[in-house]
N, C-alpha and C positions, 0 to 999 in steps of 0.2 A: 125152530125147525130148520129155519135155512145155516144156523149156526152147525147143526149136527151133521147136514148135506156135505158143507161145505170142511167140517174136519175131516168125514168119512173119505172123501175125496182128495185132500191133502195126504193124511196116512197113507190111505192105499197105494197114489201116488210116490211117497217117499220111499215106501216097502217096494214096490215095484223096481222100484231104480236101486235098489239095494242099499240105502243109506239108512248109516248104522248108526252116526253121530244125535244123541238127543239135544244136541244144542240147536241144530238146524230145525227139527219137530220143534222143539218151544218157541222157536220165534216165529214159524211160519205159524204157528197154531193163534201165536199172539197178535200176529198180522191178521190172519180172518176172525178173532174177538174184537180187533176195535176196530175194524170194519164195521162189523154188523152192528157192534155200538151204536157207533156213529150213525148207519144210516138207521137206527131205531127209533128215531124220534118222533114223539116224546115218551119217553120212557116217564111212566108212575114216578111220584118223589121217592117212596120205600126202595123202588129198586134201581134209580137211580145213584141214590147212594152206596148203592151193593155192587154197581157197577164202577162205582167210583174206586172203589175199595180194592175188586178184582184187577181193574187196569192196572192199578199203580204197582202190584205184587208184580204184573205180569212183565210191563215194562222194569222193575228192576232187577228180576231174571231176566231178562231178554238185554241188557245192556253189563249184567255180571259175563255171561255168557258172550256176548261182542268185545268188549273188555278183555276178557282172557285168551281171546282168539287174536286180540291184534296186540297185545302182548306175546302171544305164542310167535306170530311171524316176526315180530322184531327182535328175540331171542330173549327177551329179558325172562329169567330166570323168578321164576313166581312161587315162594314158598305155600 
């Protein structure tokens, strides 16, 4: 429940300020999942390992997308 507070709140938030980029939504949305992770403990074995699964998806979006962004200000030319 406080997971779904706290995206409703970020979106809103992002729309609010008029930002259009989905890179900035994924990581901030990535930022309040492994928060709530985190402070969910202890999570069930079943769904901890489902959390295990989603993290790691989200961190390697979320560092594709950091990635390409500090490649973008250094100019390097990304096929």
């Amino acid at each position: 429940m406080a997971q779904l507070v706290l995206y409703t709140v970020v979106i809103a938030f992002l729309a609010y300020l008029g930002i259009n980029d989905f890179a900035i939504y994924i990581s901030l949305i990535t930022l309040v999942y492994l928060v709530t992770i985190i402070t969910a403990h202890p999570l069930p074995p079943g769904a901890r390992g489902v959390a295990n699964v989603i993290t790691a998806i989200l961190v390697a979006v979320f560092l594709y997308f950091a990635v390409m962004r500090i490649l973008q200000i250094l100019g390097v030319a990304v096929v």
